[in-house]
C-alpha positions as CSV (number, residue, x, y, z in Angstrom):
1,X,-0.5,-25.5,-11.1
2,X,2.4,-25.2,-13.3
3,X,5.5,-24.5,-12.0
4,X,6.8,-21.9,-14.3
5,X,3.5,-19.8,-12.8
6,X,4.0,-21.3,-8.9
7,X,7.9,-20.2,-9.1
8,X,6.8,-16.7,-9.8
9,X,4.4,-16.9,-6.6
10,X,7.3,-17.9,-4.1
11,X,8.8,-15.8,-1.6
12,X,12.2,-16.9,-1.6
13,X,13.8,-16.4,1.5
14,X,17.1,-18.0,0.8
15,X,17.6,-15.4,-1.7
16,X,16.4,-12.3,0.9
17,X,18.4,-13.9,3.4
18,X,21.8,-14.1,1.3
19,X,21.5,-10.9,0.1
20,X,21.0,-9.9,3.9
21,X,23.8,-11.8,4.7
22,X,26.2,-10.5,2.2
23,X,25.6,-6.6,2.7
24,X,26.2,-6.9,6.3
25,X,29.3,-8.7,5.5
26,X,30.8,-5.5,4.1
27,X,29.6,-3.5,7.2
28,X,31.4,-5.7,9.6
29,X,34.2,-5.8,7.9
30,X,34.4,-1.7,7.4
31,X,33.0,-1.4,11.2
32,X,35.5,-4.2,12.3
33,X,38.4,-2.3,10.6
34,X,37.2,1.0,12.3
35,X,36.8,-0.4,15.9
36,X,39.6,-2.5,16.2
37,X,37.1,-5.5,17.0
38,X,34.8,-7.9,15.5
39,X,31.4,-7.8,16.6
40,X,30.6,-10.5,19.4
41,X,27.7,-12.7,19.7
42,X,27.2,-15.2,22.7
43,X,25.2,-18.4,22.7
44,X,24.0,-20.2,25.7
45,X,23.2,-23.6,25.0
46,X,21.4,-25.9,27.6
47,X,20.5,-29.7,27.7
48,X,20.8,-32.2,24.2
49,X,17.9,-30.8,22.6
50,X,18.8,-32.2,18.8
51,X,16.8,-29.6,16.9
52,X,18.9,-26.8,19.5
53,X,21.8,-27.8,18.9
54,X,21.3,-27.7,14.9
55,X,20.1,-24.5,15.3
56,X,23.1,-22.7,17.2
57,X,25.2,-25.1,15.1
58,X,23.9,-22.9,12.2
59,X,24.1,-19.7,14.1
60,X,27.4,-20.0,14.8
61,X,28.2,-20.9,11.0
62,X,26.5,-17.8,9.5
63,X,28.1,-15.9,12.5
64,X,31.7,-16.6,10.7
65,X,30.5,-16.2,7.3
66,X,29.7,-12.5,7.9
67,X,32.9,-11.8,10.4
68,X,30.8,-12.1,13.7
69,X,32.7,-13.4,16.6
70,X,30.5,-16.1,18.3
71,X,31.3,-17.4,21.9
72,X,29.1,-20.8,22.6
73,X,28.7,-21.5,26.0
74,X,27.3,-25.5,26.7
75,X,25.6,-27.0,29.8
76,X,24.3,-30.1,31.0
77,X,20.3,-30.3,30.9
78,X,20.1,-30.4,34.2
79,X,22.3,-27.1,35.4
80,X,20.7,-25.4,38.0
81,X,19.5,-21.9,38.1
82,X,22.3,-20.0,39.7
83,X,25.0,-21.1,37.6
84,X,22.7,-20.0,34.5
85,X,21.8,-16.5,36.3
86,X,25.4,-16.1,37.0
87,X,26.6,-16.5,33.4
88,X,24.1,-14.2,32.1
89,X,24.9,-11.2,34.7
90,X,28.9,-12.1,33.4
91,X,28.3,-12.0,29.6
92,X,26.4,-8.6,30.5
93,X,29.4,-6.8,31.8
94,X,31.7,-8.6,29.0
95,X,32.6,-5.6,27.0
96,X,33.7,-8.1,23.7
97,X,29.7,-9.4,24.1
98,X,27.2,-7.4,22.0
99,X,24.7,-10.0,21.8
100,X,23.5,-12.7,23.9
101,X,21.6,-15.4,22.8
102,X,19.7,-18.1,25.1
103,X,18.4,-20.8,23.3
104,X,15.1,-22.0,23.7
105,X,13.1,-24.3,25.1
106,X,14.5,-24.6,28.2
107,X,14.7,-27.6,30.3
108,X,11.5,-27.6,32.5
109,X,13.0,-26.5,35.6
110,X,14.5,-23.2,34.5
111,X,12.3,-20.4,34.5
112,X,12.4,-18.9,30.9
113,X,11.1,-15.6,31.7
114,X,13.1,-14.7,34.4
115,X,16.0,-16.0,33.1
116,X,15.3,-14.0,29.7
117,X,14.8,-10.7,32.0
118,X,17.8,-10.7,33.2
119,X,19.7,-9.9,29.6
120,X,20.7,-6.5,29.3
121,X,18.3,-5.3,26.8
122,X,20.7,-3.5,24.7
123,X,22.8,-6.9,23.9
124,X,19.3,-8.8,23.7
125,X,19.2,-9.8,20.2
126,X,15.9,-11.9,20.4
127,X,14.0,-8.8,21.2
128,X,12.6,-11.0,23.8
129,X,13.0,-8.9,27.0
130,X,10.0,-6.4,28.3
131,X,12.1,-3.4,27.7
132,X,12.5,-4.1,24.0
133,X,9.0,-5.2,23.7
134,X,8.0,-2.1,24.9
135,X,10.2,0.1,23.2
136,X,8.7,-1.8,20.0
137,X,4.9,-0.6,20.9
138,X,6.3,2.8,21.1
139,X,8.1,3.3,18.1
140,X,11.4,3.9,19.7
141,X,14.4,2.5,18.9
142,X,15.9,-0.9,19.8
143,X,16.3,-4.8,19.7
144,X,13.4,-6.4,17.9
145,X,12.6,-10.0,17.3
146,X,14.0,-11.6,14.6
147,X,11.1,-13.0,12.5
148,X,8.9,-10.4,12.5
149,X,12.4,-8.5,11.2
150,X,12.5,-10.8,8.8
151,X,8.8,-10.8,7.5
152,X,9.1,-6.9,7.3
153,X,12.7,-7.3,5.5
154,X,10.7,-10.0,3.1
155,X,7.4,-7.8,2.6
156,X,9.8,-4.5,1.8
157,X,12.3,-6.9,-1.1
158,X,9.0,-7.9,-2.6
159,X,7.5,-4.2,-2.7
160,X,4.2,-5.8,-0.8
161,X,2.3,-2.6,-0.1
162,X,0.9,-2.6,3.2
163,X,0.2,0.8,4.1
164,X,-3.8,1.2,4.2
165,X,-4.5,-2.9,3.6
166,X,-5.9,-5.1,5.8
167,X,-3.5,-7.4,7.5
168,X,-4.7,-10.3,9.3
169,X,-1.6,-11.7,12.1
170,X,-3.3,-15.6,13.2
171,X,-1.0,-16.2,16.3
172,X,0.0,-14.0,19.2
173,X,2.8,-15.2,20.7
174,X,5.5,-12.4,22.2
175,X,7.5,-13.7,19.8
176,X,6.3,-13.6,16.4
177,X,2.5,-12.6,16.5
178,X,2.4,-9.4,18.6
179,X,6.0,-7.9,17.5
180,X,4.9,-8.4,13.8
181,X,1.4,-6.6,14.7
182,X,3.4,-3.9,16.0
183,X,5.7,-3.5,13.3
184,X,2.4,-3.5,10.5
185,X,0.3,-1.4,12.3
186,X,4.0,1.3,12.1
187,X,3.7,1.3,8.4
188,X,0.1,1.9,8.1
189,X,-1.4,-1.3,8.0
190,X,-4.7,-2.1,9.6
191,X,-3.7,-5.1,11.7
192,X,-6.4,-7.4,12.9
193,X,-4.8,-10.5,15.4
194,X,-6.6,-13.3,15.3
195,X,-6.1,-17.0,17.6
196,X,-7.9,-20.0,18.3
197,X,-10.6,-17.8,20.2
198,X,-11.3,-15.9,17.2
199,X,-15.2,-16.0,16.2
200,X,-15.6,-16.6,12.4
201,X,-11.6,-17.1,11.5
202,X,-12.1,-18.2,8.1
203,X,-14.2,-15.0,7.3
204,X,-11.9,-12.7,8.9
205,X,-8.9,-14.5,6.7
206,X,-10.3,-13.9,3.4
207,X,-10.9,-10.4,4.1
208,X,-6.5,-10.4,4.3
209,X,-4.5,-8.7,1.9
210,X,-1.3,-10.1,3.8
211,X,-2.1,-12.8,5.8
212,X,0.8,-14.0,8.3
213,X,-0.1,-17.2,10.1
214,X,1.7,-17.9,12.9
215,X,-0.1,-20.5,15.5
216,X,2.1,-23.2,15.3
217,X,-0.7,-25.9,13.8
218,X,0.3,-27.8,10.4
219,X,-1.8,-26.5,7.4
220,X,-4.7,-24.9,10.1
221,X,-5.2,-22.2,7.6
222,X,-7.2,-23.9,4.2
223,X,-6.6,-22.6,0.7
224,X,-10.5,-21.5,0.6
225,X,-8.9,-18.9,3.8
226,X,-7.2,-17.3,1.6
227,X,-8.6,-14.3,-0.5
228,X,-8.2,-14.0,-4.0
229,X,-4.6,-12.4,-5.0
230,X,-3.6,-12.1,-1.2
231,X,0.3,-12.1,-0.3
232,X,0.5,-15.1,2.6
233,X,3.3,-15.5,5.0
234,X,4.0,-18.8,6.2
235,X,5.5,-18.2,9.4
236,X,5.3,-22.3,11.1
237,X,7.9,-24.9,10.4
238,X,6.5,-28.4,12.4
239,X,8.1,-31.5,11.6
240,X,5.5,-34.5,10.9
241,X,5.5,-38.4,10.2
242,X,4.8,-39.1,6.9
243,X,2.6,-42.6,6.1
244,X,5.9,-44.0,4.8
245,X,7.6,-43.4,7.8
246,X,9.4,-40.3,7.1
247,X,9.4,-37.0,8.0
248,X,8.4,-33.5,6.7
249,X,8.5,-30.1,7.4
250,X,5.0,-28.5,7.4
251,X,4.0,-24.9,7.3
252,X,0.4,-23.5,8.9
253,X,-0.9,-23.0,5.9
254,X,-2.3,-25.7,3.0
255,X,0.5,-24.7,0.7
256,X,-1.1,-26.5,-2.2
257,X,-4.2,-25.2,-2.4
258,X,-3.3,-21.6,-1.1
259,X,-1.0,-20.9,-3.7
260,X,-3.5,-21.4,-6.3
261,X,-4.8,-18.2,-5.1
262,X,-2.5,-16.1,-3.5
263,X,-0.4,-13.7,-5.4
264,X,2.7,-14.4,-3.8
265,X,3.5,-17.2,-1.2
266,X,6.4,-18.5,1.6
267,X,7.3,-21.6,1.2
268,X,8.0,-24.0,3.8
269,X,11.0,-24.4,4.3
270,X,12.9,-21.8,2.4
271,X,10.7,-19.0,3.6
272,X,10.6,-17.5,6.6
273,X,12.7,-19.8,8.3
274,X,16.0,-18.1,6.4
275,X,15.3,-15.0,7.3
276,X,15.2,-15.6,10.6
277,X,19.2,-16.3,11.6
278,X,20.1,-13.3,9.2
279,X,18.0,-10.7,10.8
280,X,19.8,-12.7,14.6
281,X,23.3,-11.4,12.5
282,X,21.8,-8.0,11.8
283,X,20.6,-7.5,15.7
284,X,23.6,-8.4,16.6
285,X,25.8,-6.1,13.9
286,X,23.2,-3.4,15.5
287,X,23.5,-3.7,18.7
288,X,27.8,-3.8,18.6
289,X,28.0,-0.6,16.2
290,X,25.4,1.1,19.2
291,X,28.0,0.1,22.0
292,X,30.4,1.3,19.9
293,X,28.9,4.6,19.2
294,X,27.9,5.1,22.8
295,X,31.3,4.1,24.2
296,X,33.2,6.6,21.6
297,X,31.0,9.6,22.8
298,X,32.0,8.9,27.0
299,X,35.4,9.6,26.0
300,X,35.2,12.4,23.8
């Protein structure tokens, strides 16, 4: 394909992202100016995982960019489970902390779930905890995962119609899958989640007018998936050898071969993967200008 005609197929999330990134820039500074603080955004990082520590390393950059105070809290891999619960029950009652951050994978002998549980779910800013995810499938107001956000944030820039089309979601994690289901199926969309259980997948792909594939398996979803002027949304990012030794980033679907058809596209990376962080800066913005709100009304 040529590339004048694939460039006007991309999704560009770097773009999305910045422009995210630089209107909330203007809010923090007016909200910061207005509360007498900068909004505060904790990170919990556990054990040397390399592709962790780049990733709060970045958090923490676009954190300062925007005026977003951003407290980083280290630990050994092997901290034990009380000194973890114990720092998340104190960065709950820290009134400078609007957002707490715990990032993942865990070592092994940390329970994720519980530990996520216990973040109060108005400073959780992952939209991981039940309360959110609940307050999500009800259409009420709150903390939402970050990709999904940023997928919506994407789909909206890009004036994707989705009320009344058939979305297919492959993947159902809590994390992206279901939240992003969710969030479709509240503008309209009829949502259909598919997984590796799924009878048929190819068939049920084509008949997608926004596919998002989000299973986590390099190029699983073939260009002859995809239907003929679908939007796709590229949602993995695994990192694989290359024959020469190297190494790559890979999305879930066959990028090539999928473009051809598709009317728009993410790449991978510069897709999704953007979004992502700024939507993190967003949650967080949210969530401070809430406490903020909430804390002006008890005193009046």
């Amino acid at each position: 394909m040529e590339q004048a005609v694939l460039s006007k197929k991309i999704i560009d999330g770097k773009l999305v992202a910045k422009e995210v990134r630089e209107d909330l820039q203007k809010e923090v500074l007016a909200a910061t100016e207005k509360y007498g603080r900068k909004p505060g955004l904790a990170v919990v990082l556990i054990g040397d995982n390399p592709a962790s520590h780049t990733y709060v390393k970045n958090k923490v950059t676009a954190c300062k960019n925007v005026g977003i105070e951003s407290f980083l809290l280290q630990y050994e891999k092997d901290v034990d489970e009380q000194t973890v619960i114990d720092i998340v029950h104190k960065l709950n009652a820290d009134p400078l902390v609007d957002g707490i951050l715990i990032q993942l994978p865990l070592p092994k002998h940390l329970p994720t779930q519980e530990i996520l549980s216990l973040i109060d779910s108005d400073k959780d800013v992952d939209g991981l905890t039940a309360i959110n995810l609940g307050r999500l499938a009800r259409g009420d107001e709150g903390l939402f995962p970050c990709t999904p956000m940023g997928i919506m944030r994407l789909l909206e820039h890009y004036k994707v119609p989705v009320k009344g089309k058939n979305v297919v979601v492959l993947g159902r994690s809590h994390l992206v899958g279901k939240p992003v289901a969710l969030m479709l199926l509240a503008k309209d969309a009829t949502v259909t989640i598919c997984h590796s259980k799924t009878a048929h997948l190819p068939e049920v792909c084509r008949q997608a007018d926004v596919l998002v594939a989000a299973c986590g398996q390099p190029e699983m979803v073939k260009g002859d998936w995809v239907k003929d002027g679908a939007v796709v949304i590229d949602v993995g990012t695994t990192r694989v050898e290359n024959a020469d030794g190297t190494s790559s980033l890979k999305g879930d679907v066959e990028f090539d071969k999928a473009s051809a058809k598709a009317s728009l596209i993410t790449p991978v990376p510069g897709g999704v993967g953007p979004m992502t962080i700024a939507l993190l800066l967003v949650n967080t913005f949210k969530s401070f200008t809430m406490r903020m709100q909430a804390a002006k009304q008890s005193k009046s």
